[in-house]
C-alpha positions, 0 to 999 in steps of 0.5 A: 320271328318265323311266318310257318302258320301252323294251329296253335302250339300252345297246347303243345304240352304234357296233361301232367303240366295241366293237371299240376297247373291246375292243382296249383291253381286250385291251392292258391300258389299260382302266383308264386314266382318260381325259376326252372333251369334247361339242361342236358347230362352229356354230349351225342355221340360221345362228343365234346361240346353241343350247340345251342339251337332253338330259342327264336322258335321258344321266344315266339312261343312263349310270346304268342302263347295262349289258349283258343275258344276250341282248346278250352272245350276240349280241356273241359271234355276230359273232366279233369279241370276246375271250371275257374281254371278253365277261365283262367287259363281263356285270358292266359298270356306269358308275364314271366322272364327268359334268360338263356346262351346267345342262340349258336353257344357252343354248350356242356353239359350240367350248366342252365342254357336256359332259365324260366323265371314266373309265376308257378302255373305259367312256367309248368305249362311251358316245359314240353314246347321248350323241351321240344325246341332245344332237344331237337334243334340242338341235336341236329345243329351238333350232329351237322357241325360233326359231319361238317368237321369230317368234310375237311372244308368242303361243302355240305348241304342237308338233303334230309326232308324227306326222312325226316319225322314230319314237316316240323323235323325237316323245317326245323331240322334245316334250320338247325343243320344251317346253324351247325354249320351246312351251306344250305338245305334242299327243304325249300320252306326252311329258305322261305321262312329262315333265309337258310340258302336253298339249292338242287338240280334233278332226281333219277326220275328226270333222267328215266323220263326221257328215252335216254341219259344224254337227252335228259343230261342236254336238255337240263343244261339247256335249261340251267346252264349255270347250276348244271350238276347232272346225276350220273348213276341212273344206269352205269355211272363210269361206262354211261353216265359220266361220259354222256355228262362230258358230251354236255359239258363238251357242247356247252364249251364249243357253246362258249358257255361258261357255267358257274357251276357245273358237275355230276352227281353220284348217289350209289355205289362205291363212292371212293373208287367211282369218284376217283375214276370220276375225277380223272375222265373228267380231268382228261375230258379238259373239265377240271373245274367241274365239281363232284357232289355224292350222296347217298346214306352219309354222315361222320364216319362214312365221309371220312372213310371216303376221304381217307380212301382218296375219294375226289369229293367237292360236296357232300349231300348229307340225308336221313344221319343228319335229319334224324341224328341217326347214331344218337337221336336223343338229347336229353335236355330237361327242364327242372325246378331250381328256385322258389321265391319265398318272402321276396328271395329266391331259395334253392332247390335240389333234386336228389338222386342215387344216380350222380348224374340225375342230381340238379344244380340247385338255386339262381346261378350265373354261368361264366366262360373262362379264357386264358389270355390267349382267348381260349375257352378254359373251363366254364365257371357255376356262381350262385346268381349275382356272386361277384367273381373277380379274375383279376387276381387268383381265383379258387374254384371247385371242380365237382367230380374231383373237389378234393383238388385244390385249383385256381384260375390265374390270368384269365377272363370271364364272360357272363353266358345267360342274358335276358331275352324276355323280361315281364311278358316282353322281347327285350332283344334282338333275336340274331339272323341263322347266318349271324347264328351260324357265325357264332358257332364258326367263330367259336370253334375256330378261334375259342374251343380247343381243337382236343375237345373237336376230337370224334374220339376220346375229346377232352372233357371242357370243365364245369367248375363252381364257385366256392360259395355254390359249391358249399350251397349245393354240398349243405342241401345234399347234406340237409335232404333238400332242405335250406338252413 
């Protein structure tokens, strides 16, 4: 868990979710278990996958969730609530479960990432917060793992906290940009409270304070002899800026210093052509070890063009694309009821849609990932909850936009997805490291996810298959308006 202090977040939430919890309260259902189900209808940017990010930060709230002497009068202000479910709501605490994909699942779309089993009023005030955490961290965490993708093995940081939306979006979005695969953040607290590793050297302003470039350049590296990165497009990167960097460079050598990383830095202009002539008055100079970092507006597509057009980068400083998911800044996970329990069994429920996509998955459901015998993740398989799959022999599934087709799994494994993390109020496991996390994710896509659905364009679309029994429990609630037999 987190140190950030900030004020109470369990108030972070809809009045719609208050004015039903209240009802609800009032009618006396509040004690009903129910289960509601996160997901998300499709990939950013048109992509392949996307990447679980969020739950440590959903854990600590539903955990530590509850209602202040101040909240409560503030509630009773708008006019709106029973004075009974004001009293209520002063001794509340989460008693409900949690399941959820390890935090760093490589994820698609239609499959629960996360489940909210408890009674009805808990699991309607909790919707905002989870929403909150899962769409934005899942966001930035997929949007980092692309530009780390286009980088081509080399490094990328997150520059991106002071574009962000808020303190929040860039504490929470350096964890996520960490988790997707960055080598670290400039976002100072995010080190602090996540252990996501912190660096950078100097701005212009160092640089103009000082009555010239070389005196600014020397007395940095006086001072940080061994992260020496000097940024040389204050006045003219190939005619000033860089030559005056080689001075430096040069004096710390008959120095007999040896940095263990040292460079420059340019933040503007053609970055192609001035890395490329960057790289060569650096070669000649007897610097080849010295490193080039750019910055300035990049994401994906702009990396690659750089890449594609010889540019001499070693690392990248990756700004408001990344903080903001600037090409696509909405996920569009949502949080729908699936199951009530009635008499001590759950019953499914549907939402029905004219549009295909905004129909729910309906009841408790496990999720399996399917690999073949060489490990790869084939297709992830929707069962109703407890269903025994056994694929040790042939195993018929139904693939839900072309059910028509007759298709079975053969030879392979599963792995079950969902796991408790909270079960009756209460933390039972572990929550993993964001380096632990960040492995997760590199290990998936180096070793599960097929390299066709890593594609930027036109990636192979991963399966999400049901089980029979599921399929046909959907298809008769479609068929009966909602309703169970």
């Amino acid at each position: 868990m987190n140190i950030y202090d900030r004020r109470n977040i369990s108030m972070m939430m809809d009045l719609y979710e208050l004015t039903m919890a209240n009802g609800y309260f009032l009618s006396e259902n509040q004690d009903t278990r129910v289960a509601f189900d996160v997901f998300f209808r499709r990939n950013p940017d048109g992509g392949g996958f996307s990447i679980f990010a969020g739950l440590e930060q959903i854990a600590e709230y539903l955990l530590g969730m509850h209602f202040e002497k101040e909240d409560i009068e503030y509630l009773r202000s708008l006019g709106q609530f029973d004075p009974s479910f004001l009293d209520y709501l002063s001794d509340f605490c989460f008693s409900g479960d949690l399941y959820a994909f390890p935090e760093g699942t490589i994820m698609y779309p239609g499959e629960p990432v996360i489940t909210v089993v408890a009674p009805l009023v808990e699991a309607q005030l909790v919707e905002t917060e989870i929403l909150a955490q899962v769409n934005h961290q899942s966001l930035i965490a997929t949007k980092a793992q692309r530009i780390v993708r286009s980088a081509r093995g080399r490094d990328v940081s997150d520059f991106g906290a002071r574009r962000a939306h808020n303190n929040d979006a860039a504490i929470y979005g350096a964890r996520a940009a960490f988790i997707g695969g960055v080598k670290g953040t400039a976002t100072v607290s995010a080190g602090e409270y996540f252990g996501v590793p912190v660096g950078g050297t100097m701005a212009h302003s160092f640089i103009m304070f000082y009555q010239d470039e070389f005196t600014a350049f020397r007395k940095f590296a006086s001072i940080y002899p061994d992260n020496c990165i000097l940024l040389v497009d204050t006045y003219d990167v190939l005619k000033q800026g860089v030559p005056d960097a080689i001075r430096v460079f040069a004096e710390m050598r008959d120095k007999g210093i040896k940095s263990r990383n040292y460079g420059i830095r340019i933040d503007s202009g053609d970055l192609a052509y001035l890395t490329r002539r960057s790289r060569e008055m650096l070669d000649q100079a007897g610097f080849t070890d010295a490193k080039i970092v750019i910055s300035n507006s990049l994401d994906e597509y702009t990396i690659k063009s750089i890449l594609d057009q010889g540019g001499a980068v070693d690392s990248f400083g990756v700004g408001e694309r990344l903080i903001t998911s600037r090409s696509e800044p909405v996920f569009g996970a949502v949080f729908k009821l699936c199951a009530v329990d009635e008499n001590g069994s759950f019953s499914p429920r549907i939402k029905i849609s004219d549009s295909v996509e905004k129909i729910t998955n309906p009841g408790l459901k496990d999720v399996y990932r399917i690999y073949d015998r060489q490990g790869h993740a084939i297709a992830d398989l929707i069962t109703e909850s407890g269903e025994e799959v056994d694929l040790t022999k042939p195993y018929r599934f139904v693939d839900p936009l072309e059910p028509w087709k007759v298709r079975e799994f053969s030879d392979c494994s599963g792995k079950l997805l969902q796991k408790p993390v909270i079960k009756g109020g209460e933390l039972v496991q572990k929550l993993p490291s964001v380096r632990n996390i960040q492995k997760l994710v590199r290990d998936q896509l180096d070793g599960e996810i097929w390299p066709e659905e890593q594609r930027f364009e036109n990636p192979h679309r991963h399966y999400v298959d049901m089980s029979p029994r599921y399929y046909e429990m959907k298809m008769d609630l479609l068929a009966n308006g909602g309703r169970s037999k």
